[in-house]
PDB file as gemmi writes it, atoms N, CA and C in Angstrom:
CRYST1    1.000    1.000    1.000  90.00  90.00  90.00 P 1                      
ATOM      1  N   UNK A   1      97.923  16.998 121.117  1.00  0.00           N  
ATOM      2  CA  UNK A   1      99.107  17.775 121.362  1.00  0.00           C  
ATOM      3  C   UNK A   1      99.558  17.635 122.825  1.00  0.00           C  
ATOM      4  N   UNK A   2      98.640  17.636 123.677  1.00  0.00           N  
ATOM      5  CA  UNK A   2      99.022  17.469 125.075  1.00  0.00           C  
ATOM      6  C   UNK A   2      98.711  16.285 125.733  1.00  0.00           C  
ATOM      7  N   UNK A   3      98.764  15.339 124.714  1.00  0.00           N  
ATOM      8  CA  UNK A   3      98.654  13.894 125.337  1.00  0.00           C  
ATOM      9  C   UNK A   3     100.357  12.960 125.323  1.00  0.00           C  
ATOM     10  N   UNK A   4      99.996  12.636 126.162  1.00  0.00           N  
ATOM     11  CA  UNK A   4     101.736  11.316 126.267  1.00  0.00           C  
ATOM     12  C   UNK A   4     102.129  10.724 125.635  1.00  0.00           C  
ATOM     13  N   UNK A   5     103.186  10.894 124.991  1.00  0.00           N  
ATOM     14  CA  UNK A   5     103.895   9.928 123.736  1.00  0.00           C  
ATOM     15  C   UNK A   5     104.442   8.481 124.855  1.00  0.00           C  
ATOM     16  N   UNK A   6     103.754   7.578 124.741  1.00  0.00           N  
ATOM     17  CA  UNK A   6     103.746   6.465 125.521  1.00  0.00           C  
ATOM     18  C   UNK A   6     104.635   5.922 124.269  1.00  0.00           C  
ATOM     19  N   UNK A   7     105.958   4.811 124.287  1.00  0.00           N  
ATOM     20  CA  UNK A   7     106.717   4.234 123.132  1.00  0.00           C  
ATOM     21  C   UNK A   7     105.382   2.903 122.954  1.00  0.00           C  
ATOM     22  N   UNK A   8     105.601   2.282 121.559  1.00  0.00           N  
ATOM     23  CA  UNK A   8     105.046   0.807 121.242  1.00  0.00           C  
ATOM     24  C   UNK A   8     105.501  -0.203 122.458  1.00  0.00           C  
ATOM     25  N   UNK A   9     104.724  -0.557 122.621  1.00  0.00           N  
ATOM     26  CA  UNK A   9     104.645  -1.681 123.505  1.00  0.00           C  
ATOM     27  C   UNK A   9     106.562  -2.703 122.781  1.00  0.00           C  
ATOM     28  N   UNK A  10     106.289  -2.892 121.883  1.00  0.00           N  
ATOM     29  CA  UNK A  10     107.553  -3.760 121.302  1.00  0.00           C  
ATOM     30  C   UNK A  10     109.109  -2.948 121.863  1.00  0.00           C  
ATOM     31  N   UNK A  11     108.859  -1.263 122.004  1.00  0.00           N  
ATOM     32  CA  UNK A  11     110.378  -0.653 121.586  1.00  0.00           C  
ATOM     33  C   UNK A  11     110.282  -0.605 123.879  1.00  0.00           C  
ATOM     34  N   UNK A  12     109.307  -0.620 124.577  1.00  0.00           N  
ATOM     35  CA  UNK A  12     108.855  -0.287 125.494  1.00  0.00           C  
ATOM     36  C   UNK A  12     110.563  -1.245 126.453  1.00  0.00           C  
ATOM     37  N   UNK A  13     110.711  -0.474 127.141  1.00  0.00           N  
ATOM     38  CA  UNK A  13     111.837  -1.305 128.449  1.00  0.00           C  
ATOM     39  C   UNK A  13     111.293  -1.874 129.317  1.00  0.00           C  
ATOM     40  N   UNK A  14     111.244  -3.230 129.576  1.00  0.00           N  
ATOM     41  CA  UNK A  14     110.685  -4.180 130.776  1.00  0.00           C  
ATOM     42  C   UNK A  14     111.034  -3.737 131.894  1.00  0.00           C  
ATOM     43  N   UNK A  15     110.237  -3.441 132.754  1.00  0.00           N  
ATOM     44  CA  UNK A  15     110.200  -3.050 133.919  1.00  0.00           C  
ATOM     45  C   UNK A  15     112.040  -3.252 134.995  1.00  0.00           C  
ATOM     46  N   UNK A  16     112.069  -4.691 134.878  1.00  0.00           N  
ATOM     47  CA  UNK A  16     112.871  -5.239 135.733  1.00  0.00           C  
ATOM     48  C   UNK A  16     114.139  -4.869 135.017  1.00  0.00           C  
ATOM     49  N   UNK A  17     114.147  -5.118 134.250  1.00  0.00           N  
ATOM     50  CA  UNK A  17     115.756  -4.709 133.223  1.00  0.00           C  
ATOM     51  C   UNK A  17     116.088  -3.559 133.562  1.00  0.00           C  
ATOM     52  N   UNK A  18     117.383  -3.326 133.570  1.00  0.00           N  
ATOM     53  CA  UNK A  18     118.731  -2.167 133.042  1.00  0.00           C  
ATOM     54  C   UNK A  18     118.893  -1.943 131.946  1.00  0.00           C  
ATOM     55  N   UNK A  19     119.041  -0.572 131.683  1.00  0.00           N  
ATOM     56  CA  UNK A  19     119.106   0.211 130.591  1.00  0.00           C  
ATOM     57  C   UNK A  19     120.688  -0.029 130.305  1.00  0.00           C  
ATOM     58  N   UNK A  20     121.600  -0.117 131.284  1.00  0.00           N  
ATOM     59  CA  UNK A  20     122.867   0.245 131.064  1.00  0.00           C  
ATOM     60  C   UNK A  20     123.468  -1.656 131.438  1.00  0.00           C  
ATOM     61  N   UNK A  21     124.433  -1.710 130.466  1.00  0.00           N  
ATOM     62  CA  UNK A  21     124.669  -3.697 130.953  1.00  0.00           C  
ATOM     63  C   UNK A  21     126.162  -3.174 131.719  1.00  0.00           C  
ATOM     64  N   UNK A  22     125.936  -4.743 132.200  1.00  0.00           N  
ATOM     65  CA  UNK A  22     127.124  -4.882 133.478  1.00  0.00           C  
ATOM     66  C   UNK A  22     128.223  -4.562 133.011  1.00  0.00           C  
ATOM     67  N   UNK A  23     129.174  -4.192 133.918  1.00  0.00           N  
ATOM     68  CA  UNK A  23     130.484  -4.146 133.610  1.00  0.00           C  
ATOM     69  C   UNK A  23     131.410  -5.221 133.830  1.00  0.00           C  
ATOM     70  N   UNK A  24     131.612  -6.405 133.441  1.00  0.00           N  
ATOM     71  CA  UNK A  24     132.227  -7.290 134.139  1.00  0.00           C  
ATOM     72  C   UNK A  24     133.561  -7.773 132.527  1.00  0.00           C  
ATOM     73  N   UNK A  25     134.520  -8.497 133.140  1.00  0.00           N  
ATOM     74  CA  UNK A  25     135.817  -8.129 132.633  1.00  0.00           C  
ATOM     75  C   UNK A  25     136.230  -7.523 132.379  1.00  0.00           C  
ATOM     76  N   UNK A  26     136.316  -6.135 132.904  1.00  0.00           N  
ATOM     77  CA  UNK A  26     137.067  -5.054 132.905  1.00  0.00           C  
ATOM     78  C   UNK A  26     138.616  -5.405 133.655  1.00  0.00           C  
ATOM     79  N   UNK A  27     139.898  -5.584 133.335  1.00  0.00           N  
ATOM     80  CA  UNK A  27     140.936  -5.443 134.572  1.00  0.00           C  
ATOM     81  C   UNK A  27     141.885  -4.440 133.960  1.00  0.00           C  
ATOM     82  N   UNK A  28     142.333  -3.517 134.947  1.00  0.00           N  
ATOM     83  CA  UNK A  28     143.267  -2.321 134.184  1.00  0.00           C  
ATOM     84  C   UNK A  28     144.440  -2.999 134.624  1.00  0.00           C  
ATOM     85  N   UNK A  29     145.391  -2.656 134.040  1.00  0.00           N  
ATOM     86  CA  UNK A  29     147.007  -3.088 133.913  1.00  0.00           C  
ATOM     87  C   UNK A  29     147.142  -2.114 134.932  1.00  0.00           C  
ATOM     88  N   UNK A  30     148.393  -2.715 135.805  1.00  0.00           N  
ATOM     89  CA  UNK A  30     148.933  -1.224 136.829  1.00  0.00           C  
ATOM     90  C   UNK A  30     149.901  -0.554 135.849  1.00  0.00           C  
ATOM     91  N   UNK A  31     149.753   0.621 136.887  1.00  0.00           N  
ATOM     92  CA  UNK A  31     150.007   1.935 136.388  1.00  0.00           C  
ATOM     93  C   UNK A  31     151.777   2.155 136.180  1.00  0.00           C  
ATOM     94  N   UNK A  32     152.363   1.351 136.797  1.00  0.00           N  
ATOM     95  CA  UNK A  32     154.362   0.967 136.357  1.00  0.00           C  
ATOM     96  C   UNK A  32     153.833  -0.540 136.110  1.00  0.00           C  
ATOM     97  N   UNK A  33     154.629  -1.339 135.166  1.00  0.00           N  
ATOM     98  CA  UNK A  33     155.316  -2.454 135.811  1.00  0.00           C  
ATOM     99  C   UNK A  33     156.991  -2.405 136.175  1.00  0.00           C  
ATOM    100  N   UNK A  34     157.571  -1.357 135.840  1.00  0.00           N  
ATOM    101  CA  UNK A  34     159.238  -1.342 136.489  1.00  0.00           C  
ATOM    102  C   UNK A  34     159.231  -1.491 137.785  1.00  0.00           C  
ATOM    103  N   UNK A  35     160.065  -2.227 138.055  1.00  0.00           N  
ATOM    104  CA  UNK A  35     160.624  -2.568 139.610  1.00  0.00           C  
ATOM    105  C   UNK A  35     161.916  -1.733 140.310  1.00  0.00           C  
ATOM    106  N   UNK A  36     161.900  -0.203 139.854  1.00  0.00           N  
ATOM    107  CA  UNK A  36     162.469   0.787 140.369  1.00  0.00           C  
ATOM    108  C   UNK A  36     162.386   1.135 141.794  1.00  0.00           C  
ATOM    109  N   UNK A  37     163.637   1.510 142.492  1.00  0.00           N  
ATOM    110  CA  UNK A  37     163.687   2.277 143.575  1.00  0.00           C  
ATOM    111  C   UNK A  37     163.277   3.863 143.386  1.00  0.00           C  
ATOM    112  N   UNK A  38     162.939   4.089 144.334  1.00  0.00           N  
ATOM    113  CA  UNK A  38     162.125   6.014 144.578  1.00  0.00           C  
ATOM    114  C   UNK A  38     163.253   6.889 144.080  1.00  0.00           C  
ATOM    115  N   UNK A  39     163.561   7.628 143.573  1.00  0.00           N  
ATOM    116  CA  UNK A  39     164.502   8.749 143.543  1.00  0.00           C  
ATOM    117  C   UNK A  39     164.146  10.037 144.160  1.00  0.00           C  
ATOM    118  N   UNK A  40     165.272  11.059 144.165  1.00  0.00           N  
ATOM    119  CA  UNK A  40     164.957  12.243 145.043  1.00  0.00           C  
ATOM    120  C   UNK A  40     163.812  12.755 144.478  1.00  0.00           C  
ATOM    121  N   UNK A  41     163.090  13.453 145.769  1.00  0.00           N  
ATOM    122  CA  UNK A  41     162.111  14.563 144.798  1.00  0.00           C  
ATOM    123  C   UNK A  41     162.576  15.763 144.130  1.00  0.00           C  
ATOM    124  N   UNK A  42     161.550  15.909 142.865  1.00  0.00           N  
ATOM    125  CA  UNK A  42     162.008  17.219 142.148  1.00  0.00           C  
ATOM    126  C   UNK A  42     162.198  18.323 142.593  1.00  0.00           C  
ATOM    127  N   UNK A  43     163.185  18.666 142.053  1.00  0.00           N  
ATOM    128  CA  UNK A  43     163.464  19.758 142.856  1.00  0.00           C  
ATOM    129  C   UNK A  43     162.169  21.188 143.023  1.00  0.00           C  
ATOM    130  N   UNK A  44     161.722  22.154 143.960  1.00  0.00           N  
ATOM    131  CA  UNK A  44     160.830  22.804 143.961  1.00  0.00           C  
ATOM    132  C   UNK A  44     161.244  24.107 143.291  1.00  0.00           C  
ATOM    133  N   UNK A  45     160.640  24.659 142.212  1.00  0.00           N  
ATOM    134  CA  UNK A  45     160.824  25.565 141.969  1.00  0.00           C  
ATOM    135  C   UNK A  45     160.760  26.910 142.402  1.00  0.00           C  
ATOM    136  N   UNK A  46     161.577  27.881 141.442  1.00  0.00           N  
ATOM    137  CA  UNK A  46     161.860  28.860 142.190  1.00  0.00           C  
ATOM    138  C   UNK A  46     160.843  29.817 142.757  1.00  0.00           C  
ATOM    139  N   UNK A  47     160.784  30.921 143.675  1.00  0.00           N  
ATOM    140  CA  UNK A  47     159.513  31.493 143.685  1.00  0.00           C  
ATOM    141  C   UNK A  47     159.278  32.577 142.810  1.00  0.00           C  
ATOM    142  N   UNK A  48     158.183  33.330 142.084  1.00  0.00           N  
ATOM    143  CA  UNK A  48     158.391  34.292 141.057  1.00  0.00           C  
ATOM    144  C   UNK A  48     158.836  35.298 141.600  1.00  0.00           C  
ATOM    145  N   UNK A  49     159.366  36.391 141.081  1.00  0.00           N  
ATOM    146  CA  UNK A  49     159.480  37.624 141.881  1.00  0.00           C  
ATOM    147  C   UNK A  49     158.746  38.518 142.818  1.00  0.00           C  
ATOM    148  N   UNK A  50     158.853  38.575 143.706  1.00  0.00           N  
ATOM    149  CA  UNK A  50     157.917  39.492 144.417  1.00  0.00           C  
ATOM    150  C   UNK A  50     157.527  40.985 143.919  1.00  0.00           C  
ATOM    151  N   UNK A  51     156.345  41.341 143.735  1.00  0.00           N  
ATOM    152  CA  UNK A  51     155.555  42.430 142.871  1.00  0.00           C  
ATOM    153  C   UNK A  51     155.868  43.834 143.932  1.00  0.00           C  
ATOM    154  N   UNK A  52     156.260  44.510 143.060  1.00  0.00           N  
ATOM    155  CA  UNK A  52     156.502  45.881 143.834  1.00  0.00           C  
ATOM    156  C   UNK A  52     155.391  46.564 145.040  1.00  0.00           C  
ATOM    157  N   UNK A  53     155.807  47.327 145.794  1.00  0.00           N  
ATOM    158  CA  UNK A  53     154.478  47.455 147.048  1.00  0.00           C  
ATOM    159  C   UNK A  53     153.895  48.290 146.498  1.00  0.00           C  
ATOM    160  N   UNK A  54     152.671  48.636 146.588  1.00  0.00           N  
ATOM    161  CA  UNK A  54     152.012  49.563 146.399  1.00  0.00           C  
ATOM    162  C   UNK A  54     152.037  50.799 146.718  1.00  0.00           C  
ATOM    163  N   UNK A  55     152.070  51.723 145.967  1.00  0.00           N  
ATOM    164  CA  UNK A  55     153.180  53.209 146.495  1.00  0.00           C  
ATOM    165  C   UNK A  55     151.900  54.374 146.552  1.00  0.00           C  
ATOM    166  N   UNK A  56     151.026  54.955 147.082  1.00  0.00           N  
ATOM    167  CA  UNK A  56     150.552  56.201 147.676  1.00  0.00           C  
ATOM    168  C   UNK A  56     151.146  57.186 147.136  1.00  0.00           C  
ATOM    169  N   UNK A  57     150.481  58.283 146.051  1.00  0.00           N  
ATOM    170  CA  UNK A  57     150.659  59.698 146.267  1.00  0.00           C  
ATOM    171  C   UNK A  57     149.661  60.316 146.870  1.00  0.00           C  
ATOM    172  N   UNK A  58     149.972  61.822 147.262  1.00  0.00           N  
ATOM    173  CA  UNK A  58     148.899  62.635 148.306  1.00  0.00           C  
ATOM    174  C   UNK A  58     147.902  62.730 147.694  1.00  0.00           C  
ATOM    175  N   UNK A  59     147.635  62.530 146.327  1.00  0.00           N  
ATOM    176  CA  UNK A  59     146.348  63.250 145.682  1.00  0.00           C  
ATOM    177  C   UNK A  59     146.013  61.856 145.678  1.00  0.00           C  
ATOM    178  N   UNK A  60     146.459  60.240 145.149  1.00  0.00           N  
ATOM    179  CA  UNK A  60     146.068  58.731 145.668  1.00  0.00           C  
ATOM    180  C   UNK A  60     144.604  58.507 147.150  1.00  0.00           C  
ATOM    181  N   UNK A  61     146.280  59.321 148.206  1.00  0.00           N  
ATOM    182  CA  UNK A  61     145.439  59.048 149.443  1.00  0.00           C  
ATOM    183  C   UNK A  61     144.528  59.988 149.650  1.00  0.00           C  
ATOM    184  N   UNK A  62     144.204  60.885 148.986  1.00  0.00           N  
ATOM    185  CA  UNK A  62     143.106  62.289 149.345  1.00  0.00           C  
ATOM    186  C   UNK A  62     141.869  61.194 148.408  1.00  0.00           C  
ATOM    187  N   UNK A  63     142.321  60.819 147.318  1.00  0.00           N  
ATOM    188  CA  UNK A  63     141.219  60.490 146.743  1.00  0.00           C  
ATOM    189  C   UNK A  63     140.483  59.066 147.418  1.00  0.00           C  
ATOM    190  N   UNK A  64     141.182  57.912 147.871  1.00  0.00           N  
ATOM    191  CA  UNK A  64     140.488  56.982 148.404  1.00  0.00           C  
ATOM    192  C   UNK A  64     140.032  57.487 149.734  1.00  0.00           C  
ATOM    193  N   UNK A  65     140.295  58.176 150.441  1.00  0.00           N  
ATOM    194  CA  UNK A  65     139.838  58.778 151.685  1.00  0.00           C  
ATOM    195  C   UNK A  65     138.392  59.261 151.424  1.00  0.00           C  
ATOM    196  N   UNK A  66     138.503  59.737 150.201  1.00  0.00           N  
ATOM    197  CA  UNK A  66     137.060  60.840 150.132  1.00  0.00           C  
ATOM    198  C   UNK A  66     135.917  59.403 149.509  1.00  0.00           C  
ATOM    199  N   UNK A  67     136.744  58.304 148.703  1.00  0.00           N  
ATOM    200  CA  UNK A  67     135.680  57.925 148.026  1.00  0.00           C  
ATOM    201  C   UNK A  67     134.927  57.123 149.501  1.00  0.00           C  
ATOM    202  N   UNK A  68     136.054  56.491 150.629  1.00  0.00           N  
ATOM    203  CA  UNK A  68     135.430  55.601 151.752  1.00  0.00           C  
ATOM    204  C   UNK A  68     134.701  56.537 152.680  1.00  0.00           C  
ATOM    205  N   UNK A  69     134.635  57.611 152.356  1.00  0.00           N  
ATOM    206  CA  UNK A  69     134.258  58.329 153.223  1.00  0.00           C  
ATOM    207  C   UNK A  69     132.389  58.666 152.221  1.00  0.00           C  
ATOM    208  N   UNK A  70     132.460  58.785 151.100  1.00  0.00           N  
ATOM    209  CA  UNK A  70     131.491  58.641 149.969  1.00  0.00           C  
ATOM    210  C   UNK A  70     130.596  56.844 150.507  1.00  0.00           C  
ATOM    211  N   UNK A  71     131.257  56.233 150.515  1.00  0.00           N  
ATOM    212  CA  UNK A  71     130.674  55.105 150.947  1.00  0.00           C  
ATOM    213  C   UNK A  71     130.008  54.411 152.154  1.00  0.00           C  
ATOM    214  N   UNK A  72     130.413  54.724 153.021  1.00  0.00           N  
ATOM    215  CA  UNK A  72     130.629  55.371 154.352  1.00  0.00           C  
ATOM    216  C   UNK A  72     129.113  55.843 154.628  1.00  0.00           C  
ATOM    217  N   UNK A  73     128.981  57.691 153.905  1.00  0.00           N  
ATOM    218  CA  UNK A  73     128.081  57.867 154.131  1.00  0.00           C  
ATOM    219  C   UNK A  73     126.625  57.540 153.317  1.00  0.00           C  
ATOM    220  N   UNK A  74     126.764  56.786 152.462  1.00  0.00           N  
ATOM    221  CA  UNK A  74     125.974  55.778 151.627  1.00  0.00           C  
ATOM    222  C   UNK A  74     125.069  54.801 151.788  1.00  0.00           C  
ATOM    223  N   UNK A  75     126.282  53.794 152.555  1.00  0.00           N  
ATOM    224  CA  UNK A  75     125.893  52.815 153.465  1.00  0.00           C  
ATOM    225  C   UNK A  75     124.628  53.015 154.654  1.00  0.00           C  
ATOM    226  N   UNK A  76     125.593  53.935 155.327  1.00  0.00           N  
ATOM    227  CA  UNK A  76     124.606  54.850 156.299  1.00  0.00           C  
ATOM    228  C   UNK A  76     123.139  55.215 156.186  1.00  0.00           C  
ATOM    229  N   UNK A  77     123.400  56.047 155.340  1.00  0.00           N  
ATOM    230  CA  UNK A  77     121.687  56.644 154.551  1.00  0.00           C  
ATOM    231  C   UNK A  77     120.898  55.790 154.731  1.00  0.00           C  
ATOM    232  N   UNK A  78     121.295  54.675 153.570  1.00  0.00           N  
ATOM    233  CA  UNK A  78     120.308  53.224 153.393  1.00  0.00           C  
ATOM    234  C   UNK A  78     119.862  52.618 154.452  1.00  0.00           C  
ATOM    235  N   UNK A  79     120.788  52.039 155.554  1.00  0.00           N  
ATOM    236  CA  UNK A  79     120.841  51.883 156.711  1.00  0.00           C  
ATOM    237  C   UNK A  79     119.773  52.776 157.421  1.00  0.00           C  
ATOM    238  N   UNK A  80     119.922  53.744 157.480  1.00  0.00           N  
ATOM    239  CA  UNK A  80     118.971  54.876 158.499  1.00  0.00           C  
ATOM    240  C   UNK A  80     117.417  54.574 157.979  1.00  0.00           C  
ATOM    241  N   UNK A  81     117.791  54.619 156.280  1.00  0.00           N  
ATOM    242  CA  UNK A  81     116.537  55.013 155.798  1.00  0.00           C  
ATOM    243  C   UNK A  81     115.292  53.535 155.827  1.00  0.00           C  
ATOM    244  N   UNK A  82     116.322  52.397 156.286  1.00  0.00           N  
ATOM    245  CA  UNK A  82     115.395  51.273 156.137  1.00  0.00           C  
ATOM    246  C   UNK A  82     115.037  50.982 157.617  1.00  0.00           C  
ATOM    247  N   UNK A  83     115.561  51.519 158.676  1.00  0.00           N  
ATOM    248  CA  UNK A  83     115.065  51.621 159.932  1.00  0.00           C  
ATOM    249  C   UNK A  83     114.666  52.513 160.220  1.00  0.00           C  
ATOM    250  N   UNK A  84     114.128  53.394 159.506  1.00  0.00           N  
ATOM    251  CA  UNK A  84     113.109  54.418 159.852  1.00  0.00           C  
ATOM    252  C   UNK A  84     111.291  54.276 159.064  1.00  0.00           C  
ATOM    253  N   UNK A  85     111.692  53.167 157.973  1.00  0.00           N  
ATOM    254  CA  UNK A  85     110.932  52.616 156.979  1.00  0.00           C  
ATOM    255  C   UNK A  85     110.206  51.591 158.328  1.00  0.00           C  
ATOM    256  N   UNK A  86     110.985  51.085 158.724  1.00  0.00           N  
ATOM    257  CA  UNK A  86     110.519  49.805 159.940  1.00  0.00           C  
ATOM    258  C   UNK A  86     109.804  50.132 161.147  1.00  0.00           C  
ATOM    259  N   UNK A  87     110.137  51.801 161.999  1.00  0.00           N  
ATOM    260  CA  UNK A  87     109.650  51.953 162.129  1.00  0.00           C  
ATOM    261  C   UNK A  87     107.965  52.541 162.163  1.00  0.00           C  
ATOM    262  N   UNK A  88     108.491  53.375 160.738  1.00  0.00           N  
ATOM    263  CA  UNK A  88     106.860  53.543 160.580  1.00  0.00           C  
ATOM    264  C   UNK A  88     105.671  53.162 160.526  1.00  0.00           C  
ATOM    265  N   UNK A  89     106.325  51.545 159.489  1.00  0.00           N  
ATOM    266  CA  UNK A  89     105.188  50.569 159.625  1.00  0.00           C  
ATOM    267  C   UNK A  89     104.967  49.840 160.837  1.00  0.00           C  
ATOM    268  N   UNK A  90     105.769  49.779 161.804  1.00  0.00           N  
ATOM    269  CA  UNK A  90     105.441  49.073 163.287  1.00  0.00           C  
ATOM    270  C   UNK A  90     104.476  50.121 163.675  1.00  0.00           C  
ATOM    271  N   UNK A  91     104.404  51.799 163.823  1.00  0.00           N  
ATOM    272  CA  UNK A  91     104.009  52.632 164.428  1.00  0.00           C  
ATOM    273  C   UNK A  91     102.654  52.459 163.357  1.00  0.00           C  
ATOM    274  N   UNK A  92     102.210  51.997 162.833  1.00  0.00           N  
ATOM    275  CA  UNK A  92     101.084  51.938 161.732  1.00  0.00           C  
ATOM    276  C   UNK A  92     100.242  50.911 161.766  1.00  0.00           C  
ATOM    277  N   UNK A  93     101.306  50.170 162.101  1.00  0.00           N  
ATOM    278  CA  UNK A  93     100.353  48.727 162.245  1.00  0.00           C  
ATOM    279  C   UNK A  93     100.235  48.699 164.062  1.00  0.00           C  
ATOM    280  N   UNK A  94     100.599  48.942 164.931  1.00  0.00           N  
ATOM    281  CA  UNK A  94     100.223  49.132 166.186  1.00  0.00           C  
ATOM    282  C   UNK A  94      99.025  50.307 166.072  1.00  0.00           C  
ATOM    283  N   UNK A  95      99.171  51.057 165.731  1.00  0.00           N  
ATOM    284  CA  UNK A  95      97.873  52.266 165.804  1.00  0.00           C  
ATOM    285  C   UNK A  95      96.592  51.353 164.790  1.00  0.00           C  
ATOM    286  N   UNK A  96      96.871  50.460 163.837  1.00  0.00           N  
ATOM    287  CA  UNK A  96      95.579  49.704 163.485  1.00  0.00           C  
ATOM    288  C   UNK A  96      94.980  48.679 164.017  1.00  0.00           C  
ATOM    289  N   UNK A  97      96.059  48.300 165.233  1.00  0.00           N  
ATOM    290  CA  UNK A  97      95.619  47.200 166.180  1.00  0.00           C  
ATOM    291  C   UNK A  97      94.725  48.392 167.117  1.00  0.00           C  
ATOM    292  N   UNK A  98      94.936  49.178 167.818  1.00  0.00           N  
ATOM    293  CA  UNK A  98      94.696  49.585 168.555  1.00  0.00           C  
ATOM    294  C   UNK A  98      93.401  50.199 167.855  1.00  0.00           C  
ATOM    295  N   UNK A  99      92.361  50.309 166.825  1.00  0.00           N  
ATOM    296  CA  UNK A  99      91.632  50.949 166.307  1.00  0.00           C  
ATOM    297  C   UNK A  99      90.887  49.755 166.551  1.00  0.00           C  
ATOM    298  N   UNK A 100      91.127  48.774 165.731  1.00  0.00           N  
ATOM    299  CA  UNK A 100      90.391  47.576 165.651  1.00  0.00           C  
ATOM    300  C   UNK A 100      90.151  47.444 167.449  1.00  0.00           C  
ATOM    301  N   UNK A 101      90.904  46.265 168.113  1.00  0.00           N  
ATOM    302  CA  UNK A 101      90.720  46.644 169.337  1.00  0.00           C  
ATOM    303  C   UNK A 101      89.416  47.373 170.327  1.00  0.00           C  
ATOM    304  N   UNK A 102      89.691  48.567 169.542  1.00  0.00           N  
ATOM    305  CA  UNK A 102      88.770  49.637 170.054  1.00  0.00           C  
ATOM    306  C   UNK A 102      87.155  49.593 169.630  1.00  0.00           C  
ATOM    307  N   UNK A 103      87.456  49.169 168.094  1.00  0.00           N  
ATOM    308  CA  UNK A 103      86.053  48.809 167.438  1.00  0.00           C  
ATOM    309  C   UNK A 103      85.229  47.926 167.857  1.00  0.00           C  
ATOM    310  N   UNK A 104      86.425  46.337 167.623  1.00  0.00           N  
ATOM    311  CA  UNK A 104      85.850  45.062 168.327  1.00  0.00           C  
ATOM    312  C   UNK A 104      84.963  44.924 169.857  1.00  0.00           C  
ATOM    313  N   UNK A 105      86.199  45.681 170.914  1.00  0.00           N  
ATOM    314  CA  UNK A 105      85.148  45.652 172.310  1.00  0.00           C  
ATOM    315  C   UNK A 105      83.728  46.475 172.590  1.00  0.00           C  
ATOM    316  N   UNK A 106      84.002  47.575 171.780  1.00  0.00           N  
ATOM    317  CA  UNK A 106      82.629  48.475 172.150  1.00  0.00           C  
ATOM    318  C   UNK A 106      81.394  48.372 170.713  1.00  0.00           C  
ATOM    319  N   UNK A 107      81.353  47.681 170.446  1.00  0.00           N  
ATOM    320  CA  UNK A 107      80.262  47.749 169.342  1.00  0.00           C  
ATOM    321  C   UNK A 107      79.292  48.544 170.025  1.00  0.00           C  
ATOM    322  N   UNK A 108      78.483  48.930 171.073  1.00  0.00           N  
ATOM    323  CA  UNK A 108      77.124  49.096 171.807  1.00  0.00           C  
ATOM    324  C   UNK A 108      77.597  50.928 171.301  1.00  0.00           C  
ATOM    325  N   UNK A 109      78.715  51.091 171.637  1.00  0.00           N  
ATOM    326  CA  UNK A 109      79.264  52.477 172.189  1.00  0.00           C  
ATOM    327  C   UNK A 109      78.940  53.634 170.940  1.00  0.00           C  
ATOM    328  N   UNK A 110      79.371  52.887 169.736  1.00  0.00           N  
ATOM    329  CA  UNK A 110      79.121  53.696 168.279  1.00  0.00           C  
ATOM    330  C   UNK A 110      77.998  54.692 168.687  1.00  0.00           C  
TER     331      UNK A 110                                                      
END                                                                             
């Protein structure tokens, strides 16, 4: 089951050979043969209408105010709470240096 399906030696691809054969007599026809002069360019079309502005009511702007202000203090939290996370473990792992440290030089002292 977990051995290599190696092909018969007969169906096997010779080393040196290509799988894929040459491409040779290929020639594409060009892309006009008319012997036309350029004409104007097309004309550019029109632009679509421009979309009405976006219109604010007071209870609109009360509400996105409160949600950026929701986000705001969100952001924050996380923020605070992962640099206060950083410090602890610096303040944790410095107080286990400083134990070790303490252990390592005085063995006699115990």
């Amino acid at each position: 089951m977990f051995t290599p399906k190696i092909p018969p030696p007969d169906t096997a691809p010779t080393p040196g050979a290509s799988l894929v054969p040459p491409l040779t007599g290929l020639v594409h026809p060009p892309a006009c043969t008319c012997h036309h002069t350029p004409t104007a360019p097309a004309p550019v079309p029109a632009a679509p209408p421009a979309r009405p502005a976006v219109r604010f009511t007071p209870g609109s702007l009360i509400v996105a105010a409160a949600g950026g202000t929701a986000v705001v203090l969100v952001v924050g939290t996380v923020l605070v709470s992962m640099l206060l996370a950083t410090a602890i473990t610096a303040a944790s792992v410095a107080l286990c240096a400083v134990v070790l440290r303490s252990l390592l030089n005085r063995p006699n002292n115990r």
